[in-house]
Each structure stands twice: as C-alpha cells, then as structure tokens.
C-alpha positions in Angstrom: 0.0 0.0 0.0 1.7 3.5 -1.4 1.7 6.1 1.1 1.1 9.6 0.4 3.5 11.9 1.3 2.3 15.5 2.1 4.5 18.3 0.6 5.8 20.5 3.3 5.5 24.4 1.9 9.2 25.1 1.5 10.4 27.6 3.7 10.9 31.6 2.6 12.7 34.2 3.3 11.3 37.3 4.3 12.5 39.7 2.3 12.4 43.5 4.0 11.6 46.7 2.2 14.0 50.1 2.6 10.9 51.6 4.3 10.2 48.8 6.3 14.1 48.6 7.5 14.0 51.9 8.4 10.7 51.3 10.2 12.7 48.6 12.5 15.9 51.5 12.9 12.9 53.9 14.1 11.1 51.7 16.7 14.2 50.3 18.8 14.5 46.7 16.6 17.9 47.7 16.9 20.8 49.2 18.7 22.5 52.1 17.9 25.8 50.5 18.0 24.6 47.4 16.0 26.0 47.1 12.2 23.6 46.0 10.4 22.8 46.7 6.4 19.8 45.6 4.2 20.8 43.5 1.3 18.2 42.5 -1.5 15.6 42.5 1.5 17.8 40.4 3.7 19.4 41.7 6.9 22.7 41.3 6.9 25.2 41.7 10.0 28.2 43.6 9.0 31.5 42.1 11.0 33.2 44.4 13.1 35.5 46.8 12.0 39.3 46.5 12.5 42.0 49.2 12.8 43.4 48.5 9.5 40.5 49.2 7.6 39.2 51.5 10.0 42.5 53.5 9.5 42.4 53.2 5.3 38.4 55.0 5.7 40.2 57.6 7.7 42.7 58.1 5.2 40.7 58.2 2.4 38.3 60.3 4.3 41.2 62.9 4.9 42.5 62.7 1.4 38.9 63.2 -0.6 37.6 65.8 2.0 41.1 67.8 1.4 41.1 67.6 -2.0 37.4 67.8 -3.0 36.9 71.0 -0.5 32.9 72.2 -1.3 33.0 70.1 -4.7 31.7 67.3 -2.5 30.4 65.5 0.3 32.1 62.7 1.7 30.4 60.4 3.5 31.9 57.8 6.0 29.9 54.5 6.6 26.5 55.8 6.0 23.6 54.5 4.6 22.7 54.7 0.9 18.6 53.8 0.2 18.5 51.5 -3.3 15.2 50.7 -3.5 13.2 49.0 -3.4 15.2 46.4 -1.2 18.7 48.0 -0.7 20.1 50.1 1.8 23.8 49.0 2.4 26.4 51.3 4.4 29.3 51.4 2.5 32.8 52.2 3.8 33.1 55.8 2.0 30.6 57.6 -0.3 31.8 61.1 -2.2 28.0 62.7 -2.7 26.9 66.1 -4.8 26.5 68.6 -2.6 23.3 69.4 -1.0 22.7 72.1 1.4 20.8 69.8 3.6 24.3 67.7 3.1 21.6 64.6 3.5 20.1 65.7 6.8 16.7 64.9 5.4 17.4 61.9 3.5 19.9 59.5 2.6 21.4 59.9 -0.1 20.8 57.6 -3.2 22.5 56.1 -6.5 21.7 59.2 -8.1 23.4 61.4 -5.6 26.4 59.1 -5.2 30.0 60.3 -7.4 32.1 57.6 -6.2 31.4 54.8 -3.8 34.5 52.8 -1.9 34.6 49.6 -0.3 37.7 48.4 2.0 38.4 44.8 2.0 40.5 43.2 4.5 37.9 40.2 4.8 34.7 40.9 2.8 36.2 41.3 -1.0 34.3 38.6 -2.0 31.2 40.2 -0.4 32.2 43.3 -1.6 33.1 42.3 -5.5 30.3 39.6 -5.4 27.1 41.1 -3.5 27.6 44.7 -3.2 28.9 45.0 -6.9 26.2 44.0 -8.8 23.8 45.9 -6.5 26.0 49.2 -7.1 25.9 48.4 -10.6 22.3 47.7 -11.1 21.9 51.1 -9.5 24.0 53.3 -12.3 27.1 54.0 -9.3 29.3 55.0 -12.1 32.7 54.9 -9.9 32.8 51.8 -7.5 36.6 51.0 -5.7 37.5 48.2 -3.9 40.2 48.6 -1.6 41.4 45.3 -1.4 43.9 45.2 1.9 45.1 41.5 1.8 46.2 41.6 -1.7 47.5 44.9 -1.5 45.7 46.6 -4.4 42.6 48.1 -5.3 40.1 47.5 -7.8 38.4 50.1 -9.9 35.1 49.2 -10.9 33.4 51.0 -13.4 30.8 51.3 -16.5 27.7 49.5 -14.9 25.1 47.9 -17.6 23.3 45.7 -16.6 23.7 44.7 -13.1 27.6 44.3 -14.0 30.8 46.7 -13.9 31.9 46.4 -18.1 35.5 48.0 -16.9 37.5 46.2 -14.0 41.2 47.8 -13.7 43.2 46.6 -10.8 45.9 48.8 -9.6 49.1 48.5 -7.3 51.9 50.6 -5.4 53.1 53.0 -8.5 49.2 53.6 -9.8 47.7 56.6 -9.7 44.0 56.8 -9.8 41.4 59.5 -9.4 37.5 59.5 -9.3 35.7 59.6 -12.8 33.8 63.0 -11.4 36.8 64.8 -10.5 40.1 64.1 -13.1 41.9 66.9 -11.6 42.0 64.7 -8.0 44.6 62.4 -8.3 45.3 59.6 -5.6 48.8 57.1 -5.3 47.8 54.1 -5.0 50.4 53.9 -2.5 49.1 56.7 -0.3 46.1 54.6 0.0 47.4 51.2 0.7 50.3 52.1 3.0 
C-alpha cells in the first residue's frame, strides 16, 4: 500500500523593504551601535570593524575631504537607500553637494559620485554582493580597496547589473575618481 507523502511548503525568506528597515531602525529593533545593512531585503550583519580598515576610511576620508573641499560631500559608513530592497552602508561615499548635506534623506544612486569599499575580509562580499547591486543602481565609480592583496580594484561602466570595466591597480598607480580628473590619488598613499 503506497503512502502519500504530504508536501511541506518550503520555507521563505522574508524579504524586508527600505521603508520597512528603516521602520525597524525607528522603533528600537535595533541598537545604535549594532552594524547591520539591508541587502536585497535580507538583513545582513556587517563584522566588526578592524583598525586597519578603520585606518584606510580615515585616510581616504582625509584625502577626498582635502582635495574635493565644497565640490563634494564625503560620507563615512552611512547608509545609501537603493530601493526598493537596498540600503547598504558602505565604507566611504563622495556625494553632490546638497545644502541639507543629507540631513533629510539619505542619499541615493543618483546622488552618489564615487562609492569605496575596503576589504581586509569581505572582497568577496564586496566584488560579489555589493557590486552587482551598485551596478544595477547606475554607481558610475565603485573601488574596492582590497587590503590583503595589496591593491585596489576600480570598478566601473555598470550595464546591466555588471561593472563592463575592471582595472586593478598597485603601489606605482595613480587613480582619481571619474567625477573629478583633476583629483589624483597614489595608489600607495592609499594602501600604506
């Protein structure tokens, strides 16, 4: 005698919307120390952060807000909204202006002139996760700085979902940001 086997609903995820994340920020859901970004609807726990990477975003901070001056905002690990199901916290963001400079919103693709990622153990993550959603979104100007190989990868033309130009650079590169040729950055200075 065949038994019949009843089909368990497979399980889903729940996938979160940017208003709805922001909904959990507002009422307490989490702390204000907690990392944590919102990834194609998922929530995702960001690790800690160590002092060598902390110390490159510093640098680069320092570097970008010298040289850019009122050109630009930069923007240190804050949120960027890409909706309807994105709203990562990248490592550094250089922004257009605004004279609000994103007190009544955060900033979005469209408002973002270069966007940088430090990797000492997310490049994977970073290349593989964040770049396609970056890309999808139209960032023009996405770096990787890639601390355990020593180099950094400059990510650029998105179509598709997909950066069309990859360049990696080392000690002896120079780069600068597609929205500002005149800004020009050593590798080397960046790296250490």
């Amino acid at each position: 005698m065949a038994t019949e086997r009843s089909e368990k609903p497979m399980l889903q995820h729940w996938k979160f919307t940017v208003d709805e994340f922001q909904r959990m920020g507002e009422v307490g859901l989490f702390n204000e120390d907690d990392r944590v970004e919102l990834i194609d609807g998922e929530l995702i726990r960001m690790n800690p952060i160590g002092h060598g990477h902390a110390g490159r975003v510093k640098l680069l901070n320092h570097s970008l807000a010298l040289q850019l001056g009122e050109r630009a905002v930069v923007s240190v690990q804050d949120p960027i909204q890409i909706r309807p199901r994105g709203q990562p916290q990248p490592d550094l963001m250089v922004l257009r202006p605004r004279a609000d400079f994103y007190s009544t919103s955060h900033p979005t693709a469209a408002d973002v002139l270069l966007l940088i990622e430090v990797a000492d153990s997310s490049l994977d993550y970073d290349l593989n996760t964040k770049g396609p959603m970056y890309a999808l979104a139209g960032i023009p100007d996405y770096w990787i700085v890639d601390l355990v190989e020593s180099r950094i990868l400059v990510l650029r033309q998105p179509v598709d979902g997909e950066y069309r130009s990859v360049q990696t650079l080392g000690r002896g590169d120079v780069l600068h940001p597609l929205a500002f040729p005149d800004v020009l950055i050593p590798v080397s200075d960046i790296l250490g």
